[in-house]
C-alpha positions as CSV (number, residue, x, y, z in Angstrom):
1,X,-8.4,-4.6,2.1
2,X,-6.8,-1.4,0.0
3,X,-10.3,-0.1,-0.4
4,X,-11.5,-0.4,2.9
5,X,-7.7,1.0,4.5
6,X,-8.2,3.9,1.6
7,X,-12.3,5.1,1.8
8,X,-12.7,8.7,3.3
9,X,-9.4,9.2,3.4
10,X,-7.8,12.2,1.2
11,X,-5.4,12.2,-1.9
12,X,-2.6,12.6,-0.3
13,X,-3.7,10.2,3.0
14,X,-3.5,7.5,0.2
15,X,-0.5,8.4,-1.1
16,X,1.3,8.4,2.1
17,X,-0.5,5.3,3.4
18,X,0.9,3.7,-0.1
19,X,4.2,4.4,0.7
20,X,3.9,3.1,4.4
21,X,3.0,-0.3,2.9
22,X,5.0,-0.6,0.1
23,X,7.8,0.0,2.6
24,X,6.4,-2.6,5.3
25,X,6.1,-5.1,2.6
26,X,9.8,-4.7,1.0
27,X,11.6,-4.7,4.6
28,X,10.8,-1.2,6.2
29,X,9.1,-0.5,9.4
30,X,6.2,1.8,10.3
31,X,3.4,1.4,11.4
32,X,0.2,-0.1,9.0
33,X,-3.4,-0.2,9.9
34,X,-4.3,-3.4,11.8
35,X,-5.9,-5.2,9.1
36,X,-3.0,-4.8,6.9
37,X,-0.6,-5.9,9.2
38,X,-0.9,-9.4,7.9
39,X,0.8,-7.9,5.2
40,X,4.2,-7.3,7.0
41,X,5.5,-10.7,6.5
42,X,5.9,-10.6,3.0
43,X,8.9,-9.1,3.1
44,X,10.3,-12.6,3.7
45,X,9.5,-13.7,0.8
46,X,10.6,-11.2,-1.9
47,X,8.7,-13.1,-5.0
48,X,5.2,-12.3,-3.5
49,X,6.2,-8.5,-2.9
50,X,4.6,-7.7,-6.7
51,X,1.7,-9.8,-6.0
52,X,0.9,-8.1,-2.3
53,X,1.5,-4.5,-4.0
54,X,-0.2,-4.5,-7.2
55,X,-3.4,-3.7,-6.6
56,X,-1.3,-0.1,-4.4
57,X,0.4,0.2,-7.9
58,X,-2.7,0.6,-9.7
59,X,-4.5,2.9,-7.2
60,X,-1.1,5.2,-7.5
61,X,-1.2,4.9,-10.9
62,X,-4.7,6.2,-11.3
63,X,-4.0,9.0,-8.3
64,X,-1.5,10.0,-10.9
65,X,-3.5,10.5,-13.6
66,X,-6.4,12.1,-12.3
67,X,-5.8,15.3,-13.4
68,X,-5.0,15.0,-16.6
């Protein structure tokens, strides 16, 4: 579901689109992309929060580290 909310969209589209649902997911507002909507109740269940954002994590991780 990353990969398809992420494709065509620019660096920094994916960076602020991480932050958007890593905020969703640990409580936040805002608004998500409808297929990642089913995300927005994990925030009631703060043990599954790692597990919904890891694969974000990763793709942040390697944004990071594209340059060098």
């Amino acid at each position: 579901m990353m990969t398809q909310a992420i494709k065509g969209k620019t660096v920094a589209e994916a960076r602020e689109l991480f932050d958007r649902f890593h905020e969703v997911v640990t409580g936040g507002g805002g608004p998500l992309p409808s297929k990642l909507e089913v995300f927005r109740g994990v925030s009631a269940f703060p043990i599954r929060v790692k597990c919904a954002t890891l694969s974000w994590h990763a793709l942040r991780a390697a944004l990071e580290n594209r340059n060098k």
